[in-house]
C-alpha positions in Angstrom: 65.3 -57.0 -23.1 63.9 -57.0 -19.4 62.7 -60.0 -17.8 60.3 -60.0 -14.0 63.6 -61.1 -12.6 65.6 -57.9 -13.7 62.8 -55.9 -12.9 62.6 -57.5 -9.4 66.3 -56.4 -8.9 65.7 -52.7 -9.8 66.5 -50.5 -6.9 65.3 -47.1 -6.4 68.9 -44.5 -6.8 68.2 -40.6 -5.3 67.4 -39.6 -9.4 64.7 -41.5 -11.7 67.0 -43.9 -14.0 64.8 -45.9 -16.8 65.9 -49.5 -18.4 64.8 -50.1 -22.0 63.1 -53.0 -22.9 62.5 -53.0 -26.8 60.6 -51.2 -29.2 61.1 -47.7 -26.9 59.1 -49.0 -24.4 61.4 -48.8 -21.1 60.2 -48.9 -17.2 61.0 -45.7 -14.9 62.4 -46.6 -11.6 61.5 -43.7 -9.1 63.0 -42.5 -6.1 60.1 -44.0 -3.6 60.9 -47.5 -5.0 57.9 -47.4 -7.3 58.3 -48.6 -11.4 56.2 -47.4 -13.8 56.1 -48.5 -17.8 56.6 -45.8 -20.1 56.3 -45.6 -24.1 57.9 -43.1 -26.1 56.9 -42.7 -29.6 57.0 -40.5 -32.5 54.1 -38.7 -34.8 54.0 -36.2 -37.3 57.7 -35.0 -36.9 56.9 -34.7 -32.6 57.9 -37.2 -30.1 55.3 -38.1 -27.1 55.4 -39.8 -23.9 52.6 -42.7 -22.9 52.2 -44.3 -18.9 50.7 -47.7 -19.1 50.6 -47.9 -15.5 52.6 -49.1 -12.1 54.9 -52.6 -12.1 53.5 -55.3 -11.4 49.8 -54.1 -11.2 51.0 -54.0 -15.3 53.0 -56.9 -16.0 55.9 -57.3 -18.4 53.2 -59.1 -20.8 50.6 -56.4 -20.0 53.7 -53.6 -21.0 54.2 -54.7 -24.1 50.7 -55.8 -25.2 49.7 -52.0 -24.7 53.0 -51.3 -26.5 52.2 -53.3 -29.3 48.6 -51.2 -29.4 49.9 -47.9 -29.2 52.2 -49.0 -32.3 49.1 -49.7 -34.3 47.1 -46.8 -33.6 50.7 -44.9 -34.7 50.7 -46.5 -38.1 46.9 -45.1 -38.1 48.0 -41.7 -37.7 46.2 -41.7 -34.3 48.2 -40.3 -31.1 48.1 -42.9 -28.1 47.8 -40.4 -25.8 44.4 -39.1 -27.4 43.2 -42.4 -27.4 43.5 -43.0 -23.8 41.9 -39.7 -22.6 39.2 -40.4 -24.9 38.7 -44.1 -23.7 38.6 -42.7 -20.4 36.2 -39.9 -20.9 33.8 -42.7 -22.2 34.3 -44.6 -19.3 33.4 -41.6 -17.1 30.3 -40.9 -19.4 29.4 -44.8 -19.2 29.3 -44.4 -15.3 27.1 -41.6 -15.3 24.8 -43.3 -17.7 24.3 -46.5 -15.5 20.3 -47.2 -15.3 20.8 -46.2 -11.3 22.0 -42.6 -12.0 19.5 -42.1 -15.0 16.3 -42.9 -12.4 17.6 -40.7 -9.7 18.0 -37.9 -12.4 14.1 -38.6 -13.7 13.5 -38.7 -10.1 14.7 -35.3 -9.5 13.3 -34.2 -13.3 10.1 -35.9 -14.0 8.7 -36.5 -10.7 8.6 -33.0 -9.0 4.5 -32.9 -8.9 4.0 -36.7 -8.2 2.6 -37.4 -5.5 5.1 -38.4 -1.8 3.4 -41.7 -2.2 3.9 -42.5 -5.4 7.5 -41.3 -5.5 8.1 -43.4 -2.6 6.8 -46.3 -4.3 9.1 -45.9 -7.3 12.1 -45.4 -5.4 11.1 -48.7 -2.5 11.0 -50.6 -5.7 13.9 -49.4 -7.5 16.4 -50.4 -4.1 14.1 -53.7 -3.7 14.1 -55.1 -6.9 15.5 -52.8 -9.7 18.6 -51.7 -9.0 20.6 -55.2 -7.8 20.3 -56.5 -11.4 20.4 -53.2 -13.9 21.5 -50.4 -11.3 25.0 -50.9 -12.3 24.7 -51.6 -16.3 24.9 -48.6 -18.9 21.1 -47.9 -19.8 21.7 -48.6 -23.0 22.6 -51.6 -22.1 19.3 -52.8 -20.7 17.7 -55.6 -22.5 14.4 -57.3 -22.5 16.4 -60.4 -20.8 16.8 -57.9 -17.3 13.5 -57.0 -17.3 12.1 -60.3 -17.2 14.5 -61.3 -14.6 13.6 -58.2 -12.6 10.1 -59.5 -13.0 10.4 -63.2 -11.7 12.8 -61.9 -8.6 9.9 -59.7 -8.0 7.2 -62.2 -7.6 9.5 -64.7 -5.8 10.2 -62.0 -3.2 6.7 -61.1 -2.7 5.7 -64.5 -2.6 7.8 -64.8 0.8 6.0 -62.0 2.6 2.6 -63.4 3.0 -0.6 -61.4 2.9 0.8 -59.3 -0.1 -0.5 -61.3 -3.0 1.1 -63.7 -5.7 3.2 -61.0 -6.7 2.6 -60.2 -10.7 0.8 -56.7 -10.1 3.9 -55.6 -8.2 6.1 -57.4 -11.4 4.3 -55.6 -13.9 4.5 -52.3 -11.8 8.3 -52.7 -11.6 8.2 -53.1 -15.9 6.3 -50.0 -15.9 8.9 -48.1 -13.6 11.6 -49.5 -15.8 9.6 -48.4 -18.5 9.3 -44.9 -17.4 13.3 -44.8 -17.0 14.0 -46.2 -20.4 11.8 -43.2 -22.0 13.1 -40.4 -20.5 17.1 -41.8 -21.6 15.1 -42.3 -24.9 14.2 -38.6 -25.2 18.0 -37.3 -23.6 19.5 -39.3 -26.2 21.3 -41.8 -23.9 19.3 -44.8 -25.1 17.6 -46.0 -28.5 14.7 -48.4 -27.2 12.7 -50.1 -24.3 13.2 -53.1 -23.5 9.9 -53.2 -21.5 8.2 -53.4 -24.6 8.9 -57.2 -25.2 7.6 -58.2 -22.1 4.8 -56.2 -21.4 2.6 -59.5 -22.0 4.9 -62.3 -20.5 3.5 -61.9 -17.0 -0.2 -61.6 -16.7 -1.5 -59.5 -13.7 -4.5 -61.5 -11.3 -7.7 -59.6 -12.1 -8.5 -57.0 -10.0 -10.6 -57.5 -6.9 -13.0 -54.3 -6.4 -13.8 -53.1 -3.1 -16.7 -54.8 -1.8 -19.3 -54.2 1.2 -18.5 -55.9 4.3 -20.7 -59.0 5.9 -22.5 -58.4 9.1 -20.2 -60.7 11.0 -17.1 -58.4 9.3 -18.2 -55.6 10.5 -18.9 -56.0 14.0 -15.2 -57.7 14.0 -13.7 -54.7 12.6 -15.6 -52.4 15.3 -15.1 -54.1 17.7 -11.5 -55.4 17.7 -10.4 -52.0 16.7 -11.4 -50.7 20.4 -8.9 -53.5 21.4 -6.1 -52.5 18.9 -2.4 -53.6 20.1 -0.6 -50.7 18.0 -0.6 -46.9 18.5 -4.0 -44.8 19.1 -2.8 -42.9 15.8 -3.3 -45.5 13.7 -6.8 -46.9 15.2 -7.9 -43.3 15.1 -6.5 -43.1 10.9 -9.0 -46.4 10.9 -12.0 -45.1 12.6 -11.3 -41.6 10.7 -12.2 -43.6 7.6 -15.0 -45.4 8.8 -16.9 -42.7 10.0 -16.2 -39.8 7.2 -16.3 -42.3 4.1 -12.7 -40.8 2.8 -10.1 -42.8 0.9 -6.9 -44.0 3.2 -4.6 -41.8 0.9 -6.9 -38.7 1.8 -7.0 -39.6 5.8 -3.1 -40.3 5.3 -2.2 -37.2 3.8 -5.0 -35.0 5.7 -3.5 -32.0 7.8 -4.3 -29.7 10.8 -4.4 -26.9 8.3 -7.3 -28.3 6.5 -9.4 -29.1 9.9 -11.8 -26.5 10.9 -13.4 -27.3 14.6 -15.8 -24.6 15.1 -17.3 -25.2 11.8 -16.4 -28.9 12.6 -15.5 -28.7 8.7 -12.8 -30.8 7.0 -11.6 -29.0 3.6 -9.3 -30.7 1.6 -8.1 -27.8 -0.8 -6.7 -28.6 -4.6 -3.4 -28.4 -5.0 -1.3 -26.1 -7.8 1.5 -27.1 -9.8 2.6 -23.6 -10.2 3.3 -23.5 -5.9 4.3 -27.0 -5.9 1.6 -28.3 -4.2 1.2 -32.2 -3.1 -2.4 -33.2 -4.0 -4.5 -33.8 -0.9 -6.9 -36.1 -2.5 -7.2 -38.7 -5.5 -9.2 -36.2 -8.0 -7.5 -33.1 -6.6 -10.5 -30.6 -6.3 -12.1 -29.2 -3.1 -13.7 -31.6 -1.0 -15.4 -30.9 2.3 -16.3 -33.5 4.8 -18.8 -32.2 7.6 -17.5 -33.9 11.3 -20.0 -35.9 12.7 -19.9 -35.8 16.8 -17.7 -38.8 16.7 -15.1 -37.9 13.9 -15.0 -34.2 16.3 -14.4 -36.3 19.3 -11.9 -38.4 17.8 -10.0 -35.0 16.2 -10.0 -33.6 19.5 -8.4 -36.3 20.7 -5.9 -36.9 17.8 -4.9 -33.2 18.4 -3.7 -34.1 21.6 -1.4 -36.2 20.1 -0.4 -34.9 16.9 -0.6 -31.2 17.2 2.7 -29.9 16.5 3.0 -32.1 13.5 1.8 -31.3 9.6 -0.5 -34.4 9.5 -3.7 -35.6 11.3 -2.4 -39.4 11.8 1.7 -38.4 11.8 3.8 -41.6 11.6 4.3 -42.3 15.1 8.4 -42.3 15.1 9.2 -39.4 12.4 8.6 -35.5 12.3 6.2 -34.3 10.0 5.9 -37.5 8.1 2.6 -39.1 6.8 2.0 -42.8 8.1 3.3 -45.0 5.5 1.2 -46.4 2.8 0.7 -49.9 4.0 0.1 -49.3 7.6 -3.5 -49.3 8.0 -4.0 -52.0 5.5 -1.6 -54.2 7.8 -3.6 -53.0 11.2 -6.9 -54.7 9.9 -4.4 -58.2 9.1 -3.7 -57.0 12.8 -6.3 -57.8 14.7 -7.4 -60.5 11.9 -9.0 -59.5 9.0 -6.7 -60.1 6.8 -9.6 -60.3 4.1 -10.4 -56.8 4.3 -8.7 -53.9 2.8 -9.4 -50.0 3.7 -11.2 -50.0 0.0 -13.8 -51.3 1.8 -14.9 -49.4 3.9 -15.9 -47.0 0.7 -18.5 -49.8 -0.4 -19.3 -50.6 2.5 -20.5 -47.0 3.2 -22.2 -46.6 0.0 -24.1 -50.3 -0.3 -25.7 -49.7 3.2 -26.6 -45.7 2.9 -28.0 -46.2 -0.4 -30.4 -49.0 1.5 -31.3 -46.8 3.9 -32.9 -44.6 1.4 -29.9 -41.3 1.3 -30.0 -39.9 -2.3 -27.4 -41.2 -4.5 -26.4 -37.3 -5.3 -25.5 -36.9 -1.6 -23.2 -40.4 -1.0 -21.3 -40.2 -4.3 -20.2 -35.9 -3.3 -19.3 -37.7 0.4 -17.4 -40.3 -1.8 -15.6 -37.3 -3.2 -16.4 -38.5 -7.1 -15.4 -36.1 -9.0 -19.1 -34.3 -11.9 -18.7 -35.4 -15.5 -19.0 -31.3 -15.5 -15.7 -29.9 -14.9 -16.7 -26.6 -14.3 -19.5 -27.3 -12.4 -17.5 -29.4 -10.3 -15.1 -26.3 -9.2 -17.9 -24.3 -8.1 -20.1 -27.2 -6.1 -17.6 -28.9 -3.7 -20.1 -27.1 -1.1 -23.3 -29.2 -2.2 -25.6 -30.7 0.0 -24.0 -29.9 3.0 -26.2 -30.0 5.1 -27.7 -32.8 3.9 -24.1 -34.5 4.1 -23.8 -33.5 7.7 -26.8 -35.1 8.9 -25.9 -37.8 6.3 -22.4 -38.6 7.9 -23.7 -38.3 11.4 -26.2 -41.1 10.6 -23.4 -43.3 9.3 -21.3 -42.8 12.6 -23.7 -43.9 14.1 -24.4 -46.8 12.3 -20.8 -47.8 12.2 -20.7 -47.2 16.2 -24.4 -49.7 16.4 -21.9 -52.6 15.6 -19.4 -52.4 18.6 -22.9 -52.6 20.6 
C-alpha cells in the first residue's frame, strides 16, 4: 500500500508508470512530474477508468474515500463515471440558477417595456442591497430568513445617508423586487415558492406623506435661492421647468427636443407603443400638451443652447444622451436648504393656489395631466382648453416669478 512518504519519493521517468495502492485504485506518475489518482473498476462484463483528481490537492485519505464511493455506487449497478458527469452537470445547472443570474435573465425578459427609471431602480437595488446576501445562493434556495436580512441591511444603510428617510419603504421595495424574481423562477420551473410571502407584514412602511402646497415663506426661498443655485444651469432650469409648466419631475426628466415645438411654443408629450418599444414619456402615457408660457420659452431657448445635440431637455450634465438621474432635483432643493420640500410639491402647490384664484377645475386638473374616467374620450381631448391653458400657465409664471420680487 502507498503511504505520503512513498508518494513524495515518486519521480517523473520519460513514460507514465502507475504504483497500486489497494482495491485497484493506483496513482499515475506523469512525465511533467505531476500524480494523479486513478480507479479502475469493472461493470457489467466492461472495465472503466475513474480520475479523482491531482496529488496532493487529493490526498491519500481523499483517494481512497472516493475509492471507497465509487465501490458502492458499483455494487448499485451505477457507473462512477456517470455519476460524476452528472454531479457535475448539476453543479453547472446550480450556477446558472443562482438568484443573481435569474434577475438579470427577468431583467432582459420581463422588463423590456418598463420604464429606464424603474429598471434602474431595480437593478441600484439589486447591487446595493440584494445581491451580497442571495446573489450567489441557488434561487431555490432562498428562504424567508434572506429576505428579512435583506430587509434590515436595507434600512440600516439608508439610515446612514441622511435626508432619505427611516428606510422601511425602500425595505419593503427591495421584498417586492425579490418578490418579482422568485415568481418568474416559479413559472420557469426553477423554484417552488416565495419566500417574500412570510414577511410581507414584518416591516411596516411609514405612511405616506402626500404632496402638499408650499408656505409663503417656502416659496419665496425656493425662488429665490434657485437664481443662486451652486450646481449646473441644467438642473436649475429642470427646477424652474417644473414650476412654471405644472409637470411631474419624471415628465421634465424624461422630456426631449423632439417633443418641443417653439413656433407653436407647444410641448407634446406623445404616448408611447409597446409594439415599437417605446419608453413612456409621462406617468399615464397618453398625449399631453403643455402650452409655453414667455418664461418656460425663454428658459427653452436657453436650455437649447446647452443641450441641443443631446435626446433630452435637462441631459445629465456628464453622460451622452442620458436623462438626469432620478434623485437629482429632489437633492438640488436639500441644496440650497429645503430639505422639507420635494418636487411633488410643486404640483399642489400649483393646483391649491390656481384654484384660489378662481381657474376652472377642468382646466388645472388637464395641466396636471390627470388622466378622464373616459378612456376614449381621453384619446381624442389631450387638446382641450388650450387656450384657456395657455393664458392659464402664463398667469402661473408669473405668479411663481412675483416671489423672487
Amino acid at each position: 500500500m502507498l503511504s505520503d512518504t512513498k508518494i513524495k519519493s515518486l519521480k517523473s521517468k520519460e513514460k507514465v508508470y502507475r504504483v497500486l495502492d489497494a482495491e485497484r485504485l493506483y496513482i499515475e506518475v506523469r512525465p511533467t512530474g505531476k500524480k494523479i489518482w486513478r480507479f479502475k473498476y469493472t461493470l457489467n462484463g466492461k472495465e472503466g477508468t475513474i480520475s479523482f483528481g491531482e496529488y496532493p490537492i487529493v490526498s491519500l485519505a481523499e483517494a481512497r474515500k472516493k475509492k471507497d464511493e465509487a465501490r458502492a455506487l458499483l455494487k448499485d449497478d451505477i457507473n462512477p463515471v456517470d455519476e460524476k458527469k452528472k454531479k457535475k452537470a448539476e453543479s453547472v445547472t446550480a450556477s446558472s440558477n443562482t438568484f443573481k443570474a435569474i434577475a438579470e435573465e427577468y431583467v432582459l425578459e420581463q422588463m423590456k417595456y418598463r420604464g429606464e427609471d424603474y429598471v434602474e431602480q431595480f437593478k441600484r437595488s439589486m447591487e446595493k442591497d440584494i445581491y451580497k446576501i442571495i446573489g450567489h445562493k441557488p434561487v431555490k434556495n432562498v428562504n424567508s430568513s434572506d429576505v428579512l436580512t435583506i430587509m434590515k441591511d436595507t434600512i440600516v444603510r439608508v439610515k446612514k445617508l441622511g435626508h432619505y428617510g427611516t428606510g422601511e419603504a425602500a425595505a419593503n421595495q427591495n421584498r417586492r423586487f425579490i418578490s418579482l424574481v422568485m415568481k418568474y423562477a416559479i413559472v420557469t420551473q426553477r423554484a417552488d415558492n416565495d419566500p417574500t410571502y412570510a414577511v410581507r407584514s414584518a416591516i411596516e412602511s411609514p405612511e405616506i406623506e402626500h404632496a402638499r402646497p408650499l408656505e409663503k415663506d417656502e416659496r419665496i426661498k425656493l425662488r429665490t435661492r434657485l437664481e443662486l443655485y451652486g450646481g449646473t444651469t441644467t438642473v436649475r432650469n429642470a427646477c424652474l421647468a417644473m414650476m412654471y409648466s405644472m409637470l411631474r419631475a419624471s415628465e421634465v426628466r424624461r422630456m426631449q427636443w423632439s417633443f418641443v415645438d417653439f413656433d407653436t411654443r407647444v410641448i407634446e408629450f406623445p404616448k408611447a407603443s409597446r409594439r415599437r418599444k417605446q419608453e413612456r414619456s409621462n406617468k399615464k402615457n397618453h398625449i399631453h400638451l403643455v402650452p409655453m408660457s414667455d418664461q418656460l420659452f425663454a428658459l427653452l431657448k436657453e436650455q437649447y443652447e446647452i443641450s441641443q445635440n443631446q435626446t433630452y431637455v435637462f441631459s445629465a450634465p456628464f453622460k451622452k444622451d442620458a436623462m438626469l438621474a432620478r434623485t437629482t432635483l429632489n437633492r438640488a432643493l436639500v441644496f440650497i436648504g429645503l430639505p422639507e420640500v420635494t418636487t411633488h410639491d410643486f404640483r399642489a402647490t400649483a393646483s391649491t393656489l390656481l384654484n384660489e384664484q378662481g381657474y376652472k377645475q377642468d382646466w388645472i386638473d388637464k395641466q396636471l395631466a390627470h388622466v378622464e374616467e373616459n378612456k376614449t374620450r381621453a384619446t381624442y381631448n389631450h387638446a382641450k382648453y388650450l387656450s384657456d391653458r395657455r393664458k392659464m400657465l402664463q398667469d402661473w409664471a408669473n405668479i411663481v416669478d412675483s416671489w423672487n420680487a
